[in-house]
C-alpha positions in Angstrom: 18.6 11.6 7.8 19.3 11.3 11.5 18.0 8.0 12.9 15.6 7.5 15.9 15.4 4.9 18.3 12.1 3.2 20.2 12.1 1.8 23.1 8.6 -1.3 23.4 8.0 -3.1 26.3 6.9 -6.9 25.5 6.4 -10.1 26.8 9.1 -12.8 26.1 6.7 -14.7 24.5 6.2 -11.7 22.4 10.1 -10.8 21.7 10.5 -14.7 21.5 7.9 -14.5 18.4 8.9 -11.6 16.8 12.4 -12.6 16.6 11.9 -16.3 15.3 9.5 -14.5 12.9 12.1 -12.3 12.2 14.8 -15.1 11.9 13.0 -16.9 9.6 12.6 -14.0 7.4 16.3 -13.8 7.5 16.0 -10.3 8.3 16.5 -8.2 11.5 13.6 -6.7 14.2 14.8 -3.7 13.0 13.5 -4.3 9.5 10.3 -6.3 10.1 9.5 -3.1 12.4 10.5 -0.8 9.4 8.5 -2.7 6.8 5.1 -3.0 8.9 5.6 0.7 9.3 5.9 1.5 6.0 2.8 -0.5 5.3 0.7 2.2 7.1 -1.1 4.8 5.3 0.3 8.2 4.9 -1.2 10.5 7.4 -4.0 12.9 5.4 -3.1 16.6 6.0 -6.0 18.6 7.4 -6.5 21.6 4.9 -8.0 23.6 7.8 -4.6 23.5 9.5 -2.4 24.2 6.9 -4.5 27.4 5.7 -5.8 29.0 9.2 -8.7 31.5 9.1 -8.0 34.9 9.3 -7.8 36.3 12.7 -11.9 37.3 13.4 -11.3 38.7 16.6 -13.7 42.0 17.5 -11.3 45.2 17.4 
């Protein structure tokens, strides 16, 4: 799998937070970001989308 990166802007007291957080989880940003993404729900595939109507156009 190839890996992506992300670039967030925050404030220091933001990155100060999230890496003490971090620290004292005694893991990196890297992962807390990873976990709390892997928390969200799975996105719900629209049915509509993956089977289009037939093409309806007058002839």
């Amino acid at each position: 799998m190839k890996e992506k990166s992300i670039r967030v802007r925050l404030s220091q007291k933001r990155n100060d937070k999230l890496k003490a957080h971090a620290s004292s989880k005694e893991k990196t940003v890297t992962q807390l970001v990873e976990d709390l993404i892997d928390r969200l729900p799975s996105p719900k595939i629209d049915d509509s989308l993956s089977n289009p109507l037939p093409d309806q156009s007058d002839d």
